[in-house]
Structures are given as structure tokens and as C-alpha cells.
C-alpha positions as CSV (number, residue, x, y, z in Angstrom):
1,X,138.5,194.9,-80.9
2,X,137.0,192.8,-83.7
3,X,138.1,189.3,-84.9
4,X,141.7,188.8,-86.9
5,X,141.3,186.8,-90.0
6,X,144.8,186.3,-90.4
7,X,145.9,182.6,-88.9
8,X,149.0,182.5,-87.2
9,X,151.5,180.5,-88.2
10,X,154.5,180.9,-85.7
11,X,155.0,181.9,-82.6
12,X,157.0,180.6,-79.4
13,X,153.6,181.6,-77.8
14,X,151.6,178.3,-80.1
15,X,153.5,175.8,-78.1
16,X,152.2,176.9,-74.8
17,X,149.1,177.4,-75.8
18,X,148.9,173.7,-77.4
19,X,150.3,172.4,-74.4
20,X,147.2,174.6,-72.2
21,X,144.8,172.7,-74.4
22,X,146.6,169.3,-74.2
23,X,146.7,169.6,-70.5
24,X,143.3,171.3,-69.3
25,X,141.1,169.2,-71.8
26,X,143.5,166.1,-72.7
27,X,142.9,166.9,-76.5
28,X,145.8,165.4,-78.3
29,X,147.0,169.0,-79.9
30,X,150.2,170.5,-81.6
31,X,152.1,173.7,-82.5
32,X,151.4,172.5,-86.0
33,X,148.3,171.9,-85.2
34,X,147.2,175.1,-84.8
35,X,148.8,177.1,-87.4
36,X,147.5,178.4,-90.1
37,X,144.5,178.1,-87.8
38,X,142.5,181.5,-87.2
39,X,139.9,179.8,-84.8
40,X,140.9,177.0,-82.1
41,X,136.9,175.4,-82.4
42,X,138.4,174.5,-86.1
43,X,141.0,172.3,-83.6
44,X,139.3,171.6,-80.5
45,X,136.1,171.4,-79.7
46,X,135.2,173.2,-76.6
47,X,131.9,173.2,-74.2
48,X,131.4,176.5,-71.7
49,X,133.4,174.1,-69.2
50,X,135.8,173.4,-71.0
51,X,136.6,176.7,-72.2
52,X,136.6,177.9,-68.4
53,X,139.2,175.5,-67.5
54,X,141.3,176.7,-70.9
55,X,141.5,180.4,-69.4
56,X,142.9,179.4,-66.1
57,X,145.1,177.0,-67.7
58,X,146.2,179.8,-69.9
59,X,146.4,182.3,-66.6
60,X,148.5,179.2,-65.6
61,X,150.8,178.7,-68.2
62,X,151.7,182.7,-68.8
63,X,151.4,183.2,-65.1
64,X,148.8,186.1,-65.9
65,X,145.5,187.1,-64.8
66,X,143.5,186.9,-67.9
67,X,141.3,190.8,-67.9
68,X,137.8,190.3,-67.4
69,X,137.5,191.7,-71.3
70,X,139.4,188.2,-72.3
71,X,137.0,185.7,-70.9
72,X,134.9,185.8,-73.4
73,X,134.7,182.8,-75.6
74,X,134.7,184.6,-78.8
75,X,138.3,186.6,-77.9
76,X,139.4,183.2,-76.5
77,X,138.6,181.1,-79.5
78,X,139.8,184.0,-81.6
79,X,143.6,182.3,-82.0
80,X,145.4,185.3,-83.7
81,X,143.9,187.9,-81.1
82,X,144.7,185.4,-78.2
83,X,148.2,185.1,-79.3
84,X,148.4,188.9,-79.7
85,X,147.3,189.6,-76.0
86,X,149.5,186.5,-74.6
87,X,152.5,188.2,-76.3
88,X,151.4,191.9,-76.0
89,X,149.2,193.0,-72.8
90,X,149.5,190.1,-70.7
91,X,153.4,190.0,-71.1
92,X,153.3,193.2,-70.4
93,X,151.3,193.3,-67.3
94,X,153.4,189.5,-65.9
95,X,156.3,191.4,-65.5
């Protein structure tokens, strides 16, 4: 699955991840924030640590278990796909 160039611009699903990112790495971020956005390192900037500690605060948040497909950083900082699997697959599979 290659990269989505369109940016999202709204989804119930932007909050929570905004929150995610506020929480986990105390980066002072908003739904409005990230739309329009199609990568979250235009946002935030995250180290390997960092971005590790945004997956399980996502497998938090949407009370999933991210596949191992999903941890890496290019499908995570990929906003529009991440979105897309947080309200497609994973929903899915959290029921």
C-alpha cells in the first residue's frame, strides 16, 4: 500500500489522534492542526522513541493492536493512510 497524497481534512478519528500526540509526546497539537495535513512530521516532529510511544498510545486510544504491517514509521507518519486503517481495519478488528 503506497502513500495517499490526499490530506485529510475531517474526521471524528483527527481528534483522537491529536489528543494521542498531545498526550504521548506533550506536543501542543489540534484537530485543525492536522488537516489538510498529509504527513504528521509537517506537525510534529518525531524521534524513533517518540514514534514508539505514538503507536501504543494510538493502540491506547482505539483500544486496538496496531498489525505488525503498521509500525512502520512511514505508514504511521502517513496521516491519510493512518486515518484510513484507524477507521477501516482496526475498527473492524476492536469490535
Amino acid at each position: 500500500m503506497g502513500p495517499v497524497d490526499r490530506p485529510v481534512n475531517s474526521s471524528p478519528t483527527l481528534s483522537r489522534i491529536a489528543r494521542v500526540i498531545a498526550t504521548e509526546l506533550g506536543a501542543n497539537v489540534t484537530e485543525a492542526d492536522l488537516r489538510g495535513v498529509t504527513a504528521l512530521d509537517q506537525v510534529v516532529s518525531m524521534d524513533s522513541i517518540g514514534l514508539l510511544e505514538f503507536a501504543l498510545g494510538l493502540e491506547r486510544e482505539f483500544a486496538i493492536r496496531l498489525e505488525p504491517r503498521c509500525m512502520d514509521h512511514k505508514f504511521l507518519l502517513d496521516l491519510p493512510r493512518l486515518v484510513d486503517y484507524l477507521d477501516g481495519d482496526a475498527a473492524v478488528g476492536a469490535r
